[in-house]
VMD Tcl script that builds the backbone (N, CA, C; Angstrom):
set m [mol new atoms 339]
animate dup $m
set s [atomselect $m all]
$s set {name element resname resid chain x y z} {
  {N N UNK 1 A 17.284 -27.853 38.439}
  {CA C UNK 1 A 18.045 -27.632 37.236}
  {C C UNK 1 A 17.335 -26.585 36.385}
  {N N UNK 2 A 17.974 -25.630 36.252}
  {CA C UNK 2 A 17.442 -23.978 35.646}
  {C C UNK 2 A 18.147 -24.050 34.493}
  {N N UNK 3 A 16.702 -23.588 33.582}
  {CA C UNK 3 A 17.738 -23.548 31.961}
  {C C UNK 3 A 17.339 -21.962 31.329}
  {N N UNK 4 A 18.097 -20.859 31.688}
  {CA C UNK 4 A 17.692 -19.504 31.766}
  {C C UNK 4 A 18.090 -19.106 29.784}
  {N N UNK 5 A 18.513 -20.418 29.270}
  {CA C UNK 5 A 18.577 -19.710 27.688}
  {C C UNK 5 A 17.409 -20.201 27.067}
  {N N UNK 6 A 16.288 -20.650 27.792}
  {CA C UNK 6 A 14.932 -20.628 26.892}
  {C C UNK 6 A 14.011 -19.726 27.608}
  {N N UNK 7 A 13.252 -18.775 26.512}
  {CA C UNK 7 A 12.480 -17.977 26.854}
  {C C UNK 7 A 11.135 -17.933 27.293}
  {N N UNK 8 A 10.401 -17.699 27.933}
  {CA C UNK 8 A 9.354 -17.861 28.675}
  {C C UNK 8 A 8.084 -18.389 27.370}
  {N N UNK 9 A 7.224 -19.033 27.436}
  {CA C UNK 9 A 6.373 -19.370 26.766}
  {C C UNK 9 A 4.985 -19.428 26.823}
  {N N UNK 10 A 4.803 -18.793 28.234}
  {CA C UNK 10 A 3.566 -18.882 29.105}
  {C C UNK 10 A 3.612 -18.229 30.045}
  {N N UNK 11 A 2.454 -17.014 30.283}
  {CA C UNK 11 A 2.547 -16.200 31.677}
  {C C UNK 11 A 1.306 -16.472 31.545}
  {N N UNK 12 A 0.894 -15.881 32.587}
  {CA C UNK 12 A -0.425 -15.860 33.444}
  {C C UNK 12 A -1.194 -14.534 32.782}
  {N N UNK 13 A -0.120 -13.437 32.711}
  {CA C UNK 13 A -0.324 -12.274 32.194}
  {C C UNK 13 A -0.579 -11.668 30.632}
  {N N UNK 14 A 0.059 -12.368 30.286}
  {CA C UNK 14 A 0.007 -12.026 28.858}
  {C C UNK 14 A -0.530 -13.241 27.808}
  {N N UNK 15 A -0.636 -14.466 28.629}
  {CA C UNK 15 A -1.453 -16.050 27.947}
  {C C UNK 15 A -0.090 -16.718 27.288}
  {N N UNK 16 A -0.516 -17.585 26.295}
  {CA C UNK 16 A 0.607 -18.153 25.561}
  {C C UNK 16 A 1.511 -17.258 24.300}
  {N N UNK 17 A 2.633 -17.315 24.977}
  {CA C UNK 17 A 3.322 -16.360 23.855}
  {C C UNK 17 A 3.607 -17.215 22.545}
  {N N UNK 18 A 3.696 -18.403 22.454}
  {CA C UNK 18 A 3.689 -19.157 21.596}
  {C C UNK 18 A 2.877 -19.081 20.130}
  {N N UNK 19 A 1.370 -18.357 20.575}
  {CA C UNK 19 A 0.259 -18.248 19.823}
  {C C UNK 19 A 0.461 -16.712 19.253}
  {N N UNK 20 A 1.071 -16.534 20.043}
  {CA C UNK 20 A 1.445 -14.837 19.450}
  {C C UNK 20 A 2.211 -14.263 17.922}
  {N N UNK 21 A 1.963 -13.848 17.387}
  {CA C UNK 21 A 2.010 -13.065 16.133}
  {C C UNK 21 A 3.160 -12.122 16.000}
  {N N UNK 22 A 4.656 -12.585 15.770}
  {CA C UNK 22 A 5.205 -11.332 15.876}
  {C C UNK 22 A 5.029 -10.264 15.265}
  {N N UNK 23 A 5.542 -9.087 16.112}
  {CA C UNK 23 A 5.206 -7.602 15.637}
  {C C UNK 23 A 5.396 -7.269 13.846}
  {N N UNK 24 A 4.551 -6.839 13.634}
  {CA C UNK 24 A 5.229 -6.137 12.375}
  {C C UNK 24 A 6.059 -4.696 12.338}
  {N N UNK 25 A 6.950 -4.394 12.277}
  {CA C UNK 25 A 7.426 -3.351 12.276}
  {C C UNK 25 A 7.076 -2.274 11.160}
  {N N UNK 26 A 6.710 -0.949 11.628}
  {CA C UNK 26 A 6.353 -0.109 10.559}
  {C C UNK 26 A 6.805 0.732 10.163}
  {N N UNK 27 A 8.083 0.397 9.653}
  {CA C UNK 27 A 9.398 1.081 9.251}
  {C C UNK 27 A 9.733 0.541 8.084}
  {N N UNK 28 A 8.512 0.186 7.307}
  {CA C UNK 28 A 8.784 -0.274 6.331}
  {C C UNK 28 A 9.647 1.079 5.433}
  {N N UNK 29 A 10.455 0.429 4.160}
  {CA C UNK 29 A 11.385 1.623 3.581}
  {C C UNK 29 A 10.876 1.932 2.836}
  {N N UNK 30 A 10.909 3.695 2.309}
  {CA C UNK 30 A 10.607 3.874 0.905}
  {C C UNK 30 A 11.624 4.196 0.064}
  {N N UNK 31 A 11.272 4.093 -0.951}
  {CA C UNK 31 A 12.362 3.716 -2.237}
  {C C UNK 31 A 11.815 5.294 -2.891}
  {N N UNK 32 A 12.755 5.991 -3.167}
  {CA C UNK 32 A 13.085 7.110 -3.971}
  {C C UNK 32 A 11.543 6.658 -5.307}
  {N N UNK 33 A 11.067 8.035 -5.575}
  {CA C UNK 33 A 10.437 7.888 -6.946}
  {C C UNK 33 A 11.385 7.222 -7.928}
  {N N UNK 34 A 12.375 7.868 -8.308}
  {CA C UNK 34 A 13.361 7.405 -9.413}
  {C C UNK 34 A 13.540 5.636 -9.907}
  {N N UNK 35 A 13.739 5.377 -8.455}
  {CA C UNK 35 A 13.903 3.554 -8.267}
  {C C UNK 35 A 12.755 3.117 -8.109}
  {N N UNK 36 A 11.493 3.256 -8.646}
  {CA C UNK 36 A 10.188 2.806 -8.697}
  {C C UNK 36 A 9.663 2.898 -10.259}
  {N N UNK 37 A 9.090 1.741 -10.422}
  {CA C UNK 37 A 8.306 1.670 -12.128}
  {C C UNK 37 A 6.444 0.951 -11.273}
  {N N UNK 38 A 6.151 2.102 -11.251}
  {CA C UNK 38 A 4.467 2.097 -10.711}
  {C C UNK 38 A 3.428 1.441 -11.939}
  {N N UNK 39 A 2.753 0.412 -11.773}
  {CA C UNK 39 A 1.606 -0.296 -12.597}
  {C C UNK 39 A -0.028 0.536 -12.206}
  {N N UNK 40 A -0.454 1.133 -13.564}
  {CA C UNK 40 A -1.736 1.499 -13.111}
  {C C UNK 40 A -3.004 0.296 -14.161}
  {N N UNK 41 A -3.430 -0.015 -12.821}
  {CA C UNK 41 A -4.556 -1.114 -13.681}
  {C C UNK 41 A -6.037 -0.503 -13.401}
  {N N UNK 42 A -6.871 -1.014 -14.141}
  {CA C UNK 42 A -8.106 -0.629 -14.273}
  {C C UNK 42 A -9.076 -1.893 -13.711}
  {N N UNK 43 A -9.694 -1.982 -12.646}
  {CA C UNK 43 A -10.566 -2.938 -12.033}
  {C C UNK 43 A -11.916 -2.511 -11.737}
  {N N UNK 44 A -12.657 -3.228 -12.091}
  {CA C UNK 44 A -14.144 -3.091 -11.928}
  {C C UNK 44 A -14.830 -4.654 -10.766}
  {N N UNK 45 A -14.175 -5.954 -11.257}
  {CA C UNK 45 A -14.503 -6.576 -10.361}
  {C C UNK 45 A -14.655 -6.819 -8.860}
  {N N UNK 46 A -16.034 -7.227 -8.752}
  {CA C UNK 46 A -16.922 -7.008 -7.195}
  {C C UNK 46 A -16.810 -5.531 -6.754}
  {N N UNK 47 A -17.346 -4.871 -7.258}
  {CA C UNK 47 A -17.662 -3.720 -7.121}
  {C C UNK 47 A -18.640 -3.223 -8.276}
  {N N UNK 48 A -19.732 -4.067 -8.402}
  {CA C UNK 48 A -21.070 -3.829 -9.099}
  {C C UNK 48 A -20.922 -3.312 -10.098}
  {N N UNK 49 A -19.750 -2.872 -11.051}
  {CA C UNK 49 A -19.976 -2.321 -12.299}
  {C C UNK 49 A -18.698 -1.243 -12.051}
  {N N UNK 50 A -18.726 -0.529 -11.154}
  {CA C UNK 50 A -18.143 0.324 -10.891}
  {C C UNK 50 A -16.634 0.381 -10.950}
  {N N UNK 51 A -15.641 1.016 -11.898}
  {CA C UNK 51 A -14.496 1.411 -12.332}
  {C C UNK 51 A -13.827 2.053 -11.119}
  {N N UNK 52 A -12.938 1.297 -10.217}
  {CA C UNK 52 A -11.466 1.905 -9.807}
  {C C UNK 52 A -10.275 1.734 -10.480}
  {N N UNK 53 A -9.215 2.840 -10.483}
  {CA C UNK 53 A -7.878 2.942 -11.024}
  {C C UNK 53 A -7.392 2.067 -9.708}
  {N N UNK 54 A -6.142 1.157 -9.742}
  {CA C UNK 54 A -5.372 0.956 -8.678}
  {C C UNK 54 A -3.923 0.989 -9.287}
  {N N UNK 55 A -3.254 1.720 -8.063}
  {CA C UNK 55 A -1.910 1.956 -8.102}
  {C C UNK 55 A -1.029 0.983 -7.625}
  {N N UNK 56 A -0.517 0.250 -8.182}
  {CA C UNK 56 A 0.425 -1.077 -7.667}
  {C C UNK 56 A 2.317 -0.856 -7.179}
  {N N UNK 57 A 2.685 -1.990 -6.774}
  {CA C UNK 57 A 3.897 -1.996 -6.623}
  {C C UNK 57 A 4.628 -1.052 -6.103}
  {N N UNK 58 A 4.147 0.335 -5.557}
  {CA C UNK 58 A 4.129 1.071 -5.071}
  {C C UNK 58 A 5.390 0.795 -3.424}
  {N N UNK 59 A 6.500 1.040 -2.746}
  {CA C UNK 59 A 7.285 0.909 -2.052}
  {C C UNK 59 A 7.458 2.128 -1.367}
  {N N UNK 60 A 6.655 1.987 -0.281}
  {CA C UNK 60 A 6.637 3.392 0.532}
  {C C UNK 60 A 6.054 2.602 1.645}
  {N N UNK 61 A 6.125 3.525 2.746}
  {CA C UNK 61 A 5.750 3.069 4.458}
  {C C UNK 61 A 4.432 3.682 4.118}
  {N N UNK 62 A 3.833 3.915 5.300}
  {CA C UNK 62 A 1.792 3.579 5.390}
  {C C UNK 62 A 1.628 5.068 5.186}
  {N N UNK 63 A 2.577 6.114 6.194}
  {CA C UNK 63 A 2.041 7.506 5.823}
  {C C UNK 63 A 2.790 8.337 4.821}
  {N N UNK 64 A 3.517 7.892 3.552}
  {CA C UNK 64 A 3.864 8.338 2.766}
  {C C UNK 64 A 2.970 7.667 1.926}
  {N N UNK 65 A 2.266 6.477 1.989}
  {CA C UNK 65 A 1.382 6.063 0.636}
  {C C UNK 65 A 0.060 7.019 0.597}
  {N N UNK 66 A -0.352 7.046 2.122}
  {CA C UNK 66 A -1.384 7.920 2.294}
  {C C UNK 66 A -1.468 9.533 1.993}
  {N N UNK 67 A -0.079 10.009 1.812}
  {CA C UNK 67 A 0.336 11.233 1.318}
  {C C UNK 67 A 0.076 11.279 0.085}
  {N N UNK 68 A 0.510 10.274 -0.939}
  {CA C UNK 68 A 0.194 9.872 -2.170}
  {C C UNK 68 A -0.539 10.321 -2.373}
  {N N UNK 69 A -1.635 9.417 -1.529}
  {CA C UNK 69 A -2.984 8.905 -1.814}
  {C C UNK 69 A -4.004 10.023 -2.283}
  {N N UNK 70 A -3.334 11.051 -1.090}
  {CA C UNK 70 A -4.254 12.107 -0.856}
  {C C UNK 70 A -4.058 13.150 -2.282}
  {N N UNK 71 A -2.534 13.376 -2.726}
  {CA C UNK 71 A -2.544 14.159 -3.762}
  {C C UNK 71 A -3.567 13.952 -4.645}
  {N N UNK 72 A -3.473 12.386 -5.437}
  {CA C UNK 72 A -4.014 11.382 -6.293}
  {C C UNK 72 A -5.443 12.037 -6.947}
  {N N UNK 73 A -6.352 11.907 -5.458}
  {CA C UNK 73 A -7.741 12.096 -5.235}
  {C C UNK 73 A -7.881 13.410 -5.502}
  {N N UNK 74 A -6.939 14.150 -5.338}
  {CA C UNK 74 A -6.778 15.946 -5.402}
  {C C UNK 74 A -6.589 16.257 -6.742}
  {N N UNK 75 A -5.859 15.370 -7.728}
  {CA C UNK 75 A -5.476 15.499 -9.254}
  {C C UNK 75 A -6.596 14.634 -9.711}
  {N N UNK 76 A -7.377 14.421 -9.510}
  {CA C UNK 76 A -8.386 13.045 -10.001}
  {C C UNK 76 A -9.737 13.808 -9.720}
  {N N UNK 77 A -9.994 14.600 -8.682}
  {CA C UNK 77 A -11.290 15.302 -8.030}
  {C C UNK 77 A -12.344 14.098 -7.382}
  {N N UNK 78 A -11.688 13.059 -6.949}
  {CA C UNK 78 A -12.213 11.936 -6.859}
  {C C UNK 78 A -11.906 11.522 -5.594}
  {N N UNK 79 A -12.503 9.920 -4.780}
  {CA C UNK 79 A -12.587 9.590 -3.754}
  {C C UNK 79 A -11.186 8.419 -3.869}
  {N N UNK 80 A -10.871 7.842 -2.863}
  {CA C UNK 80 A -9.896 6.513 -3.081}
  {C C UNK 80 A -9.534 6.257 -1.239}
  {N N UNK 81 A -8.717 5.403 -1.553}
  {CA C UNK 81 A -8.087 4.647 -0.515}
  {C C UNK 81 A -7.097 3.843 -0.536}
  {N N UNK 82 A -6.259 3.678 0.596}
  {CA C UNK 82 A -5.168 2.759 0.355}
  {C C UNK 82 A -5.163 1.486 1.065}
  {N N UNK 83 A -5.261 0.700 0.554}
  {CA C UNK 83 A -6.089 -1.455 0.580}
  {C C UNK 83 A -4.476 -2.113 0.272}
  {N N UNK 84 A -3.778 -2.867 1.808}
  {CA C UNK 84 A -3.488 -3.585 0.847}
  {C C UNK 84 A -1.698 -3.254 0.442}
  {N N UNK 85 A -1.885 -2.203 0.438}
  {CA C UNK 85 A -0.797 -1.531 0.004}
  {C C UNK 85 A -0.642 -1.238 -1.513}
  {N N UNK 86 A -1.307 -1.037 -1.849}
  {CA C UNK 86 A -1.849 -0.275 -3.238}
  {C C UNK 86 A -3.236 0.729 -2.804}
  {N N UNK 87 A -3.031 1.426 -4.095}
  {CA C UNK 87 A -3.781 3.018 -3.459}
  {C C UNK 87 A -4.552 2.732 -4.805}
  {N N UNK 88 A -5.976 2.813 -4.057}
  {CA C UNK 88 A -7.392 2.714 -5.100}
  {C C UNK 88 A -7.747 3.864 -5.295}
  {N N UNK 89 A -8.354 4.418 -6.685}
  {CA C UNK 89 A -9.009 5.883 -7.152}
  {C C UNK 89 A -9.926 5.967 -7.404}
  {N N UNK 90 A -10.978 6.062 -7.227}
  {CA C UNK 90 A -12.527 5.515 -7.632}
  {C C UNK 90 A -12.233 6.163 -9.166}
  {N N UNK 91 A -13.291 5.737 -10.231}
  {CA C UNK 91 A -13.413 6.329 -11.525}
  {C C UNK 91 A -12.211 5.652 -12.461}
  {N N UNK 92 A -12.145 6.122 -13.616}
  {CA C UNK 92 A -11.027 5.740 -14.902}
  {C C UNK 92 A -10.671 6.910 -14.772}
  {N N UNK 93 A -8.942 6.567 -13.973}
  {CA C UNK 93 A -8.047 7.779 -14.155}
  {C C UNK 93 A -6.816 7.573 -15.008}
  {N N UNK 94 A -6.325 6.803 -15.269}
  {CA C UNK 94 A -4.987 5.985 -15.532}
  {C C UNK 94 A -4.518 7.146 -16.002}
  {N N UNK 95 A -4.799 7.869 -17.669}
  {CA C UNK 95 A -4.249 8.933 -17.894}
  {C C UNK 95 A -3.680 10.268 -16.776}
  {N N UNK 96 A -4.608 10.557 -15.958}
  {CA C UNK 96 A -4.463 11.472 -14.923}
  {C C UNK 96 A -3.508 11.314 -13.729}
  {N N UNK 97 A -3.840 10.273 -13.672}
  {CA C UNK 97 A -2.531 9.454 -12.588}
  {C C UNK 97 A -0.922 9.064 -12.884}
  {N N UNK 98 A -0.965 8.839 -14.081}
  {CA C UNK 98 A 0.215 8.444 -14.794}
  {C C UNK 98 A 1.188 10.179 -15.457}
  {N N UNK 99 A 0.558 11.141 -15.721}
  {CA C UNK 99 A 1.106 12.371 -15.770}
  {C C UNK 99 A 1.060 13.116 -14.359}
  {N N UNK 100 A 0.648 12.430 -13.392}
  {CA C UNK 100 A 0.888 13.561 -11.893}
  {C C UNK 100 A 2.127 12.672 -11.618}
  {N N UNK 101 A 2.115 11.089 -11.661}
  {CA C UNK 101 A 2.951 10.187 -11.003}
  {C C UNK 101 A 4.389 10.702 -11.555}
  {N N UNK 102 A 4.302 10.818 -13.082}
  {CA C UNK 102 A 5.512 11.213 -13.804}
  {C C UNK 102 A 6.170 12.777 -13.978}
  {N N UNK 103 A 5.501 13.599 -13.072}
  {CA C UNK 103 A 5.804 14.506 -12.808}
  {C C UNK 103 A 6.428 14.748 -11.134}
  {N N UNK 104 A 5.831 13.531 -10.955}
  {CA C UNK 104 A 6.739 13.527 -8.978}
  {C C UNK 104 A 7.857 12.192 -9.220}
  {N N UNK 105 A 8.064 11.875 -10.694}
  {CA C UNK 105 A 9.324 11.516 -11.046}
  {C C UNK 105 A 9.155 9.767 -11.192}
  {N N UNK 106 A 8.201 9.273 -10.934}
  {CA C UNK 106 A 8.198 7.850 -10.860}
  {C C UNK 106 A 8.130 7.189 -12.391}
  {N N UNK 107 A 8.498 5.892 -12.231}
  {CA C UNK 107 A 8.436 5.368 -13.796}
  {C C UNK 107 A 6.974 4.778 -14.321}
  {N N UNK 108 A 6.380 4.891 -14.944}
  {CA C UNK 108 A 4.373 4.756 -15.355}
  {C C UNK 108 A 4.687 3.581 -15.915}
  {N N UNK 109 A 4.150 2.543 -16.220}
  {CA C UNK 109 A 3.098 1.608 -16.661}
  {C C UNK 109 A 1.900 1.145 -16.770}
  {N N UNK 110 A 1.170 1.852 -17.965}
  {CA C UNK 110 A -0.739 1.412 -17.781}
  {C C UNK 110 A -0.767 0.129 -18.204}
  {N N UNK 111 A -1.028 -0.733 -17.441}
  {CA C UNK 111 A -1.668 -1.726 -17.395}
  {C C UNK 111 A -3.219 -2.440 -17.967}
  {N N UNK 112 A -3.403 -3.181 -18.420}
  {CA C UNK 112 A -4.938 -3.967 -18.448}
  {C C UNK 112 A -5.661 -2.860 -20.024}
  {N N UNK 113 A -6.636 -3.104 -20.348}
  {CA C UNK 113 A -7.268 -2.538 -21.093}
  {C C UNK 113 A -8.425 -1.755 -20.502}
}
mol reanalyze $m
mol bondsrecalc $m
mol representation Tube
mol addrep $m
C-alpha cells in the first residue's frame, strides 16, 4: 500500500529533511524611497564607548542596502556595514545621513538623543 501524496522525509543523501530549514528566498522587495520613513538612531552600546549612526526600517533586498550602504560611508568619509538589515555608520552622522537620505527622496526621522 503506496501513499505517493506524502513527501519524502528521509534520504540517505541529503539526511532528515524534516530538520531542514526552509530556504529563504532573496527576493526580498524594495519599496520605492517615497514609500519609506527611515529612523536614524544614535548607539554606542557594547561597543566600548564608541558612537555608530544606525539606519533602521530600511525595505530593500541585500544588494540595494549594500548600495546604500556604500554611498552613506562616501557622504560620511567613514567606515559602516550592513547587520541585520539595518546599515551601521561608524561616528555621529545623523545630520549627514538624514540630508543625503532626503535628497535620494526618503522620509528622515532622527531618533534617540
Amino acid at each position: 500500500m503506496s501513499n505517493n501524496n506524502n513527501p519524502t522525509v528521509w534520504s540517505s543523501e541529503q539526511g532528515d529533511l524534516r530538520k531542514q530549514e526552509p530556504k529563504k528566498s532573496d527576493a526580498t522587495t524594495s519599496l520605492t524611497p517615497q514609500d519609506q520613513t527611515v529612523y536614524l538612531h544614535r548607539d554606542s552600546k557594547g561597543r566600548s564607548g564608541k558612537t555608530v549612526t544606525i539606519i533602521k526600517k530600511l525595505t530593500l533586498n541585500e544588494e540595494r542596502m549594500k548600495e546604500l550602504a556604500k554611498k552613506l560611508k562616501q557622504v560620511c568619509g567613514s567606515g559602516g556595514t550592513v547587520k541585520d538589515g539595518e546599515i551601521e555608520i561608524q561616528g555621529e552622522h545623523r545630520e549627514k545621513i538624514a540630508e543625503a537620505l532626503k535628497k535620494l527622496g526618503y522620509k528622515v526621522k532622527i531618533a534617540g538623543g
